[in-house]
DSSP file (Angstrom, degrees, kcal/mol; ACC not computed):
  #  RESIDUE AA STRUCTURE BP1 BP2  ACC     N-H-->O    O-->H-N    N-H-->O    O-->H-N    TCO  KAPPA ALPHA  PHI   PSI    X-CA   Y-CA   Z-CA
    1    1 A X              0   0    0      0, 0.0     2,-0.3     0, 0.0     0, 0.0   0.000 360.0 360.0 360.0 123.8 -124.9  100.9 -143.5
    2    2 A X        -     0   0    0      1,-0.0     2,-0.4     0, 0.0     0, 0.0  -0.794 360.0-135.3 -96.6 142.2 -123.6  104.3 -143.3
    3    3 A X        -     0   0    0     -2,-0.3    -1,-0.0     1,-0.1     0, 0.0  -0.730  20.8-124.9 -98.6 139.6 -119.8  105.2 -143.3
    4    4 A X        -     0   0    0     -2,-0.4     2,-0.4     1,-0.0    -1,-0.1  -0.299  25.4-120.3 -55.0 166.2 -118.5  107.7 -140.8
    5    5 A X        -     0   0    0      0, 0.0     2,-0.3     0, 0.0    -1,-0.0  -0.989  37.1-112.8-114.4 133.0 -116.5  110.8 -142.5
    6    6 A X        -     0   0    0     -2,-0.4     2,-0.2     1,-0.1     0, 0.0  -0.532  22.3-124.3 -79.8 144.2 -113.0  110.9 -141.1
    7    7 A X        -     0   0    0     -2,-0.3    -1,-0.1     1,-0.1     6,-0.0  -0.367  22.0-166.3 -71.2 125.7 -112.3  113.5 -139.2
    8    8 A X        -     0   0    0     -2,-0.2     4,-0.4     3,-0.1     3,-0.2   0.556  41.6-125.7 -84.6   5.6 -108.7  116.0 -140.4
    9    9 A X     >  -     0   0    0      3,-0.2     4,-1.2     1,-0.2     5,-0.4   0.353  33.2 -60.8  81.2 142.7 -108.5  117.8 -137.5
   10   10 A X  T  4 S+     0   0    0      2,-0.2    -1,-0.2     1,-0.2    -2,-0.0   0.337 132.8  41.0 -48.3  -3.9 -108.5  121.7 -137.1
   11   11 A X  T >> S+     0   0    0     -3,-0.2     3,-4.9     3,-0.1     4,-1.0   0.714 115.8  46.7 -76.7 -86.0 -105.5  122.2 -139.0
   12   12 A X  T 34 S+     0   0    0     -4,-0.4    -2,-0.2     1,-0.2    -3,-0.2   0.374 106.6  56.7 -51.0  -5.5 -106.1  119.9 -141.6
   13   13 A X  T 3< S+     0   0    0     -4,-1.2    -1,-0.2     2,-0.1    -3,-0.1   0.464 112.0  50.3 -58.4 -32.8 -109.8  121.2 -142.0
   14   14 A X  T X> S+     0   0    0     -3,-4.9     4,-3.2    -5,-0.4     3,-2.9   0.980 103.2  57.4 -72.1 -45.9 -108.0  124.9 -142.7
   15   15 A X  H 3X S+     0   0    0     -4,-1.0     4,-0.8     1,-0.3    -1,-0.2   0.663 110.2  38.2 -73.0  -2.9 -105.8  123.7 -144.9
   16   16 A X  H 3> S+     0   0    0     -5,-0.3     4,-0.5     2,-0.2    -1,-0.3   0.162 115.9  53.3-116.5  34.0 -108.4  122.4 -147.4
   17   17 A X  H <> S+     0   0    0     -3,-2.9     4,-1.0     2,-0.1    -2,-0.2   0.697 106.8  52.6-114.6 -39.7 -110.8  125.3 -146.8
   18   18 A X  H  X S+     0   0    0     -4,-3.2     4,-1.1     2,-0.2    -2,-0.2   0.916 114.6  45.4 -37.2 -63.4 -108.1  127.4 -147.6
   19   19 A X  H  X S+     0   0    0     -4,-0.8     4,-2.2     1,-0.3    -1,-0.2   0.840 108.9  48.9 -48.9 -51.4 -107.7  125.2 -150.8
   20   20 A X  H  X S+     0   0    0     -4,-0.5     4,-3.3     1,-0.2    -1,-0.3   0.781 107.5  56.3 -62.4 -19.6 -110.9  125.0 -152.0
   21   21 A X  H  X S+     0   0    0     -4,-1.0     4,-1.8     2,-0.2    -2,-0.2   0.843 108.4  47.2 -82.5 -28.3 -111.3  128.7 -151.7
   22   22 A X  H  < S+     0   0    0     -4,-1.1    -1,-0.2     2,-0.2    -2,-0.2   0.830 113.4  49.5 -78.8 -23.3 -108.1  129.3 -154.0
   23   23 A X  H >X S+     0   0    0     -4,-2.2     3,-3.4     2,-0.2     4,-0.6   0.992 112.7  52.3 -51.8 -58.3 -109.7  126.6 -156.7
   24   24 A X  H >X S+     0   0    0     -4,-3.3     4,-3.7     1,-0.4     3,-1.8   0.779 104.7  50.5 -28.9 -67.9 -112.9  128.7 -156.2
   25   25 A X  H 3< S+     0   0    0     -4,-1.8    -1,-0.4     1,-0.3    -2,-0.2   0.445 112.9  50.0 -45.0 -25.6 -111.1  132.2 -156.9
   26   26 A X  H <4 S+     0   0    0     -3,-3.4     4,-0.3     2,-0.1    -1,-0.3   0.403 103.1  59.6-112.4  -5.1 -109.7  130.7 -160.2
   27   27 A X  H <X S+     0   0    0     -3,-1.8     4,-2.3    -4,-0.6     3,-0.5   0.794 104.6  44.1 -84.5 -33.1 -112.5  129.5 -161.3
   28   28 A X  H  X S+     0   0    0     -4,-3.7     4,-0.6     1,-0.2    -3,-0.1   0.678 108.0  60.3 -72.6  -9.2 -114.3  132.4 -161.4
   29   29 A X  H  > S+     0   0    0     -5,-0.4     4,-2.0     2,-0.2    -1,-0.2   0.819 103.9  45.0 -74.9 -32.8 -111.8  134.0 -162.8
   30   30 A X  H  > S+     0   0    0     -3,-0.5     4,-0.6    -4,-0.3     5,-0.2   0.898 115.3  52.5 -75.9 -56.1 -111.5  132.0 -165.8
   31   31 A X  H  X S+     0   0    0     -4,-2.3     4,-1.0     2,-0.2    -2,-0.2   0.621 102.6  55.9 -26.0 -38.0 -115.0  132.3 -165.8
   32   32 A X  H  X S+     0   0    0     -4,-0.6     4,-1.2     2,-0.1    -2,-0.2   0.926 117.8  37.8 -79.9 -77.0 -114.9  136.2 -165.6
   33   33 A X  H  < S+     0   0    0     -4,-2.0    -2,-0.2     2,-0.2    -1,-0.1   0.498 104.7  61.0 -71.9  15.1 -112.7  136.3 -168.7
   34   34 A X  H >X S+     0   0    0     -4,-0.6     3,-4.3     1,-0.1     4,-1.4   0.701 112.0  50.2 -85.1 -59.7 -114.3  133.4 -170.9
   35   35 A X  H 3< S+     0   0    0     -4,-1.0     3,-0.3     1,-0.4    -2,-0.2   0.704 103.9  52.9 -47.2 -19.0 -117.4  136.0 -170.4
   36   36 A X  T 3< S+     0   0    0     -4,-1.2    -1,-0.4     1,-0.2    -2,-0.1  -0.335 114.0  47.8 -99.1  31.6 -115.4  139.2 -171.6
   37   37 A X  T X> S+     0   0    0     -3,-4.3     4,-2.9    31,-0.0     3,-1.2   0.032  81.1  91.7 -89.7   0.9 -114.5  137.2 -174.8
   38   38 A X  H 3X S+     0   0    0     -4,-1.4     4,-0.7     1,-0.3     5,-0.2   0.891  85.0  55.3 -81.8 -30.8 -118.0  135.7 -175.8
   39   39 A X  H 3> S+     0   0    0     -4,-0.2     4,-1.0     1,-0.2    -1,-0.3   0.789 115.4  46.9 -86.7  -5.2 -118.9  138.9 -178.3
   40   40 A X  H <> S+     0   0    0     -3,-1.2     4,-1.4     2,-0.2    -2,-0.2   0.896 112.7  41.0 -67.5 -46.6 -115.5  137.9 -179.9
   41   41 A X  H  < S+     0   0    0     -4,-2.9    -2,-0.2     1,-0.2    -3,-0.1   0.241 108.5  56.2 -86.4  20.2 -115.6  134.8 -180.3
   42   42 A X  H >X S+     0   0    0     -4,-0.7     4,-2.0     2,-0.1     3,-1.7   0.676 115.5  51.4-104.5 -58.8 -119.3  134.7 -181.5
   43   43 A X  H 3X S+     0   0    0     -4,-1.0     4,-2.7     1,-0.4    -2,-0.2   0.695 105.8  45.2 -42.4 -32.7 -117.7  137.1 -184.0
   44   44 A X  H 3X S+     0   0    0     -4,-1.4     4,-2.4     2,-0.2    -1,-0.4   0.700 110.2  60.5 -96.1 -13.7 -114.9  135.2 -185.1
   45   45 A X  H <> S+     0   0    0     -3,-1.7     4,-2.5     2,-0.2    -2,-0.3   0.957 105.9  49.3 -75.4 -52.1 -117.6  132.2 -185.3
   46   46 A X  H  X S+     0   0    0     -4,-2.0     4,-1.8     1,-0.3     3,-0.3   0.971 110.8  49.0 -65.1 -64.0 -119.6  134.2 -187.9
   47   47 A X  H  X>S+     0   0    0     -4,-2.7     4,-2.0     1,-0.2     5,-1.1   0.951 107.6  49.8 -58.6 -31.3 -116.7  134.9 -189.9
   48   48 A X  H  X5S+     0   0    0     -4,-2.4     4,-0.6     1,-0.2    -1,-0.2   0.924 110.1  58.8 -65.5 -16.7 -115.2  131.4 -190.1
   49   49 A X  H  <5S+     0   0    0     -4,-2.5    -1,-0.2    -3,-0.3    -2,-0.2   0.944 113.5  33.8 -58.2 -52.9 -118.6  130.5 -191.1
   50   50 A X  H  <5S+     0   0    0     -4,-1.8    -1,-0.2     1,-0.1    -2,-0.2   0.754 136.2  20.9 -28.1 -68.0 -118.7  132.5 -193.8
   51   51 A X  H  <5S-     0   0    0     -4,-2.0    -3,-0.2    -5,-0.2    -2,-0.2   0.556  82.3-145.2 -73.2 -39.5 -115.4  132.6 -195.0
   52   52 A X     << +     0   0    0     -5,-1.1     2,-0.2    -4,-0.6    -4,-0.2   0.776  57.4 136.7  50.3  31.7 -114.3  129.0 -193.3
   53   53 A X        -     0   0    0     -6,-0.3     4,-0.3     1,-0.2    -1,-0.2  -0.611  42.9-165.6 -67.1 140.8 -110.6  131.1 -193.0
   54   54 A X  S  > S+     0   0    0     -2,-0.2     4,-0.8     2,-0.1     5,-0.3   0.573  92.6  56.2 -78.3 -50.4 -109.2  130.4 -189.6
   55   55 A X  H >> S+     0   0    0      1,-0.2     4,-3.4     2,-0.2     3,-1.6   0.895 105.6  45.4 -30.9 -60.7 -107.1  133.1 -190.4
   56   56 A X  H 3> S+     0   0    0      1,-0.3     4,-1.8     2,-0.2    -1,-0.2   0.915 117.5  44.8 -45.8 -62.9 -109.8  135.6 -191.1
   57   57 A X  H 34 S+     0   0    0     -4,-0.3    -1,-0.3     2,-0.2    -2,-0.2   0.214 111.4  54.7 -76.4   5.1 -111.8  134.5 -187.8
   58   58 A X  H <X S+     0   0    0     -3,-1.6     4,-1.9    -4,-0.8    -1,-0.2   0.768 114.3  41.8-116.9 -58.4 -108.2  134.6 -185.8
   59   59 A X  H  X S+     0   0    0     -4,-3.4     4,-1.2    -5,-0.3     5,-0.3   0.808 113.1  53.8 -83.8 -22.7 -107.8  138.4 -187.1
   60   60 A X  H  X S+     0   0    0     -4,-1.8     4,-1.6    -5,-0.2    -1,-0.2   0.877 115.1  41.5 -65.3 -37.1 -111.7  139.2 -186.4
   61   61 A X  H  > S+     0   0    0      2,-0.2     4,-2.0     3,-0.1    -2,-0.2   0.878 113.8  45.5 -82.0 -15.7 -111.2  138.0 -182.8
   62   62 A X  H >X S+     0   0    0     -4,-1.9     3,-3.5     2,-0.2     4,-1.5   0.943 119.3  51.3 -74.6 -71.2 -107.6  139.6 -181.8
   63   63 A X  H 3X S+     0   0    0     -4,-1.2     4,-2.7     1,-0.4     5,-0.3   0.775 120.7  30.3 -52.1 -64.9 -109.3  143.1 -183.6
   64   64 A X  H 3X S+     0   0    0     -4,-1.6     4,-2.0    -5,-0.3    -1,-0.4   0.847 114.1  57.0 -65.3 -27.2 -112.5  143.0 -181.6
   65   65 A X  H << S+     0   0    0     -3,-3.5    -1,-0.2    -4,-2.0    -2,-0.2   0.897 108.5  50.3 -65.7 -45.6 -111.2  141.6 -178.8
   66   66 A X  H  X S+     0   0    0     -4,-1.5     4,-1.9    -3,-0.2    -2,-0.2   0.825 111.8  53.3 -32.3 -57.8 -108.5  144.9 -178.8
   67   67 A X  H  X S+     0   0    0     -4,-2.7     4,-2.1    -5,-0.3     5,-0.3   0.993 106.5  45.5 -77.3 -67.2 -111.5  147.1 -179.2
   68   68 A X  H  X S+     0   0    0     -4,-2.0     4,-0.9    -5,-0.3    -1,-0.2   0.657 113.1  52.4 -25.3 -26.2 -113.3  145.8 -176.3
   69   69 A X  H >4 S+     0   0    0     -5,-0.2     3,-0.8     2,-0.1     4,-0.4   0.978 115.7  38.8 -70.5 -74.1 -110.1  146.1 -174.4
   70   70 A X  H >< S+     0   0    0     -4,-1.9     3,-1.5    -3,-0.3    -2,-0.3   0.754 111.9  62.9 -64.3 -57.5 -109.7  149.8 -175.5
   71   71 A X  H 3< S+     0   0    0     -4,-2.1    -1,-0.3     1,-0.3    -3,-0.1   0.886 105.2  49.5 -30.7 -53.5 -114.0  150.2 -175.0
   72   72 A X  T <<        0   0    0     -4,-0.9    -1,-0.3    -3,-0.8    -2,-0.2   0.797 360.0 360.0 -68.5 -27.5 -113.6  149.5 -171.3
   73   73 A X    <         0   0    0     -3,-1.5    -1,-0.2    -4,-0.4    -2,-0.2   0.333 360.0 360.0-111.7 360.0 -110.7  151.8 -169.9
């Protein structure tokens, strides 16, 4: 037995393609900066390993993260 999908009408069809489209946009955005952090935070993984500081691995990611900032403009 198959269920129909109720229908929302041309409004209500805009307003949740509208929606999904703003989820969309913020997920790839979060997405866009998880990726511009990954060589910090592969860095700061190496130091805590090392060291097992948080601290240490805290000041390895702000510093590289800074240079990376500074790299790009």
């Amino acid at each position: 037995m198959v269920l129909p999908i109720p229908s929302i009408g041309s409004g209500g069809e805009l307003i949740v393609f509208l929606v999904l489209v703003i989820i969309g946009v913020i997920i790839i955005m979060l997405l866009a900066t998880v990726i511009h952090f990954i060589i910090p935070i592969i860095a700061a993984a190496i130091i805590w390993f090392l060291t097992g500081s948080l601290l240490y691995a805290g000041i390895a990611f702000l510093v590289i993260a800074i240079i990376q900032l500074l790299a790009r403009r």
